[in-house]
C-alpha positions in Angstrom: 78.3 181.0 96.3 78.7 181.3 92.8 76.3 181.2 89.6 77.8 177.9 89.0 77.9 175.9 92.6 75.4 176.4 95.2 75.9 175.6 98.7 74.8 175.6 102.3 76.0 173.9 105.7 73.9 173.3 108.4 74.7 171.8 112.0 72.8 169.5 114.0 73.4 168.0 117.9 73.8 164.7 118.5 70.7 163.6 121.0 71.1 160.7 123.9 67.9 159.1 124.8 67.8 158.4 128.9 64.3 156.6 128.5 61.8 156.1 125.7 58.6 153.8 124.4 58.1 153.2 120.5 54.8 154.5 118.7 54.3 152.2 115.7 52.2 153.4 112.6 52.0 152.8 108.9 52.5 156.0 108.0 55.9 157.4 109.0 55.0 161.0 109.8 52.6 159.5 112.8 55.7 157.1 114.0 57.5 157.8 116.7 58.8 157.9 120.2 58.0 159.1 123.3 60.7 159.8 126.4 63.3 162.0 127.3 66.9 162.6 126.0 69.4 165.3 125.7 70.8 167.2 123.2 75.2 167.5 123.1 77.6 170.1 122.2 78.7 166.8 120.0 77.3 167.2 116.5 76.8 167.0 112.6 78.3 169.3 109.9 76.4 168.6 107.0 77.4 170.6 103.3 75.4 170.4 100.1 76.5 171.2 97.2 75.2 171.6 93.7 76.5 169.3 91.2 76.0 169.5 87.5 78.6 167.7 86.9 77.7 163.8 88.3 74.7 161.9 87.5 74.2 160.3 90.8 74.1 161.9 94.4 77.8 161.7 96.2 77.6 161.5 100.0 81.0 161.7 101.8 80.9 160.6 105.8 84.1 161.6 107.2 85.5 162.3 104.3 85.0 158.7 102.9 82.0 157.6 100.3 79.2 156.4 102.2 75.8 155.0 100.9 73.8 156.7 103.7 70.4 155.9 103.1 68.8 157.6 105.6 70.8 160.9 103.8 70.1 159.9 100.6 66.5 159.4 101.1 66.2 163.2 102.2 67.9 164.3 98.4 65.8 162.1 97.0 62.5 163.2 98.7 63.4 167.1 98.2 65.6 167.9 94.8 65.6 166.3 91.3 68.7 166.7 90.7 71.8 165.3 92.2 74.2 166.9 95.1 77.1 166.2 96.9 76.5 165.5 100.6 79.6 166.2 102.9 78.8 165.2 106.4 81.3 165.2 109.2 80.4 163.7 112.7 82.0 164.5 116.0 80.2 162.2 117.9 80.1 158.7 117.5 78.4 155.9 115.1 76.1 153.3 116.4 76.2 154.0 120.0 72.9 155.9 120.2 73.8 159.7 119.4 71.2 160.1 116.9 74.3 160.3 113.9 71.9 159.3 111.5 69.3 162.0 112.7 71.7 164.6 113.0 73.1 163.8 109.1 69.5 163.2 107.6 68.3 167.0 109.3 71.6 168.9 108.1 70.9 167.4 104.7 67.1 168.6 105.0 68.0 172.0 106.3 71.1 172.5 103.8 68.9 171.5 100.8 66.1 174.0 101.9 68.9 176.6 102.0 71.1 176.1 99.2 67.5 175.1 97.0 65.2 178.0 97.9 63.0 175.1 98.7 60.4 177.1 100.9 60.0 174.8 103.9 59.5 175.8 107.7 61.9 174.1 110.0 59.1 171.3 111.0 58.6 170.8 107.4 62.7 170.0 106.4 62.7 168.3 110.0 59.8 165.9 108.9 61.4 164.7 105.9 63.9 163.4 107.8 62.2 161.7 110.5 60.5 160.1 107.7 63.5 158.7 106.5 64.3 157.8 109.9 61.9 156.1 110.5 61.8 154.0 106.5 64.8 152.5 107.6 64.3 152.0 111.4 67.6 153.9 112.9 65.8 156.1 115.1 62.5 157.0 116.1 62.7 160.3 118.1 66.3 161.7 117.3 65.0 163.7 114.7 62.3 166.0 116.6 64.8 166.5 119.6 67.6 167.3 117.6 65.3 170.0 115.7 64.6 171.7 119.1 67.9 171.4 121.5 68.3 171.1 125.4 66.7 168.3 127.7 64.0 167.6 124.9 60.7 165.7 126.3 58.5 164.1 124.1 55.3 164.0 124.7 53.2 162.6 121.4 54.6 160.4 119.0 55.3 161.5 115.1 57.4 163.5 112.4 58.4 167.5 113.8 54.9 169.2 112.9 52.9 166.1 114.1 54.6 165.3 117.6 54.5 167.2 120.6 57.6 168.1 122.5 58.5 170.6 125.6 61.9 171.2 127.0 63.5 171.3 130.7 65.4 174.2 131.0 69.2 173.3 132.3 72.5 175.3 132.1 74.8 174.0 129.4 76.1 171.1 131.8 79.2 169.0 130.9 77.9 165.5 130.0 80.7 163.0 130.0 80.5 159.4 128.3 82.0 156.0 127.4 81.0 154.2 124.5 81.4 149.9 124.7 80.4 148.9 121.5 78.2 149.5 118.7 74.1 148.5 119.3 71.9 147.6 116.7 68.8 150.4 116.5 66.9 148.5 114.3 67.4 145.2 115.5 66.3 146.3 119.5 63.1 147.6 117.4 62.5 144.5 115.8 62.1 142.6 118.8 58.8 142.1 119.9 59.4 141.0 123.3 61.9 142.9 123.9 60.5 146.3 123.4 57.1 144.9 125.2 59.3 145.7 128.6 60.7 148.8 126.9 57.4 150.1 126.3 56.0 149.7 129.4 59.3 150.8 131.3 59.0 154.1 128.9 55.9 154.9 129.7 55.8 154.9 133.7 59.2 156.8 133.2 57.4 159.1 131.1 54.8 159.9 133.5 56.7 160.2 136.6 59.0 162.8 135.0 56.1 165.4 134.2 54.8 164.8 137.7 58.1 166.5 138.3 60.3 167.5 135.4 63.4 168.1 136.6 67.3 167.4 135.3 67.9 165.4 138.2 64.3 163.2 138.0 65.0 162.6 134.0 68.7 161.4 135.1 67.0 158.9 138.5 64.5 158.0 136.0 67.0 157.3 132.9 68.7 155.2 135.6 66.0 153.1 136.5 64.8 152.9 132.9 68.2 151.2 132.5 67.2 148.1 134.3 63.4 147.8 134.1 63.5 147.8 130.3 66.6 144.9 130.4 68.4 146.7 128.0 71.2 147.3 129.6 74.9 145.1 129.2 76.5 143.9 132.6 79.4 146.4 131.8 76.8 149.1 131.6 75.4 148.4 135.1 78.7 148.3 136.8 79.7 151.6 135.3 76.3 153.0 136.1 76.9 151.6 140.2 80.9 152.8 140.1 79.6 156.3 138.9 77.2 156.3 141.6 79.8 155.1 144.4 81.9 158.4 143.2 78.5 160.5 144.0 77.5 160.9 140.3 74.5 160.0 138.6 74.3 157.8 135.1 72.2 156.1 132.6 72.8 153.9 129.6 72.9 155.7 126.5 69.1 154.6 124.3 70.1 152.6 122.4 73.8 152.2 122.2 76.1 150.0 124.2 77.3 153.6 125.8 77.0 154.8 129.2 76.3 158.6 129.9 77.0 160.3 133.9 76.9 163.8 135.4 78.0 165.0 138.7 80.4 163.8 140.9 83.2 162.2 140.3 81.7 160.8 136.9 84.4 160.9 134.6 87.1 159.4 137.0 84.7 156.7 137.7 84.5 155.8 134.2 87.7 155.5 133.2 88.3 152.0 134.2 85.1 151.3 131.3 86.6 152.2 128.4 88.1 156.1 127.1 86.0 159.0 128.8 85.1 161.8 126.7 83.2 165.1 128.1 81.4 167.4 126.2 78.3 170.2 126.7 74.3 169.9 126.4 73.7 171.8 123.2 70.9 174.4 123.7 71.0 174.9 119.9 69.1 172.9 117.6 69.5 172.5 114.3 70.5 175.5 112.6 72.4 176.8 109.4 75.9 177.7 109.6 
């Protein structure tokens, strides 16, 4: 850092929900998600830089310009002036690994850094569940991304507002196959569709503290699959071939994705699409 250019990097997990129900409100902050989900090894690099030099905010995805609203939002809510955002994902876009999340809370915690803003993790954190939430890309991403591990969440709202506990696991591998591309805020739209998704959410939601365990959150994911009528016909028959190789799986909330553990998982998938494995993050978001 110089006396000219100030900068910060912060990193961020991607999050996989197994099972969740939607928490409408007016106000953002009190919005949410309950559910369940992990956090992965898979991830967000976000850099801010100061930028005399431009007029308007630059945010780079990839290395590529991006509009990113849900980014831009964040830089807009916390600095006057303009940055430049560099965000580089590992993990994949649209297929429900909380990218959007991961880049709006890198930008949060960079800006707090490289700003001197002042803010508590919760309070960066919130901003960008707010934003989140403005333009309906996720719901509950941001608050289990800010914590790590098997994430549970227990009260709806912005980090600060809802409540959350963790399962303690091992850092597991985690592998995945990714279909297509699933519109967030289109599922969230639907009235009728998240009336079964709510309900399904719920009952998951309460059997899982009866006994909160990695391998209840993964039956439960699994029934949650079905019951909410989410799932694609390719995503059932990868769940069932996973299972017939003595692994355990769940569709990916809300992605066209399929996630599985144990077993002879990542064999069984292959004939689905290309298998990836990675590791359940127990960090959160942090600064590099």
């Amino acid at each position: 850092m110089n006396g000219i250019t100030k900068t910060a990097r912060a990193f961020v997990p991607s999050h996989i929900t197994g099972f969740f129900a939607a928490h409408r409100q007016e106000e953002p902050r009190l919005a949410g998600s309950v559910g369940c989900g992990l956090c992965l090894s898979l991830g967000a690099t976000t850099t801010i830089e100061s930028a005399p030099e431009i007029h308007d905010t630059e945010i780079f995805l990839n290395g590529a310009r991006s509009e990113a609203p849900v980014s831009r939002y964040v830089v807009e809510k916390l600095v006057k002036e303009p940055v430049r955002v560099k965000t580089e994902l590992s993990m994949p876009l649209g297929a429900g690994f909380g990218a959007s999340g991961a880049g709006a809370l890198g930008c949060a915690y960079a800006l707090n850094s490289c700003f001197n803003l002042g803010l508590t993790a919760n309070g960066a954190a919130a901003v960008a569940h707010e934003a989140e939430v403005t333009f309906r890309t996720g719901l509950g991403d941001v608050i289990a991304q800010n914590a790590g591990g098997l994430v549970v969440r227990l009260q709806p709202g912005a980090p600060g507002t809802g409540r959350i506990d963790r399962i303690p696991v091992p850092t597991m591998p985690i592998s995945y196959v990714v279909h297509g591309p699933l519109s967030t805020s289109q599922v969230l739209s639907d009235e009728k569709t998240m009336t079964a998704v709510n309900l399904a959410g719920e009952a998951a939601l309460k059997e899982l503290l009866k006994r909160p365990t990695f391998t209840n959150f993964l039956q439960l994911s699994r029934r949650f699959t079905v019951q909410s009528g989410l799932a694609s016909d390719w995503a059932l028959e990868a769940i069932e071939a996973v299972e017939a190789a003595g692994g355990m799986a769940g569709m990916i909330m809300l992605g066209d994705a399929v996630f599985a553990f144990g077993g002879g998982s990542a064999e069984a998938l292959r004939t689905f699409g290309e298998v990836h494995t990675t590791t359940i993050s127990q960090r959160g978001a942090n600064l590099d």
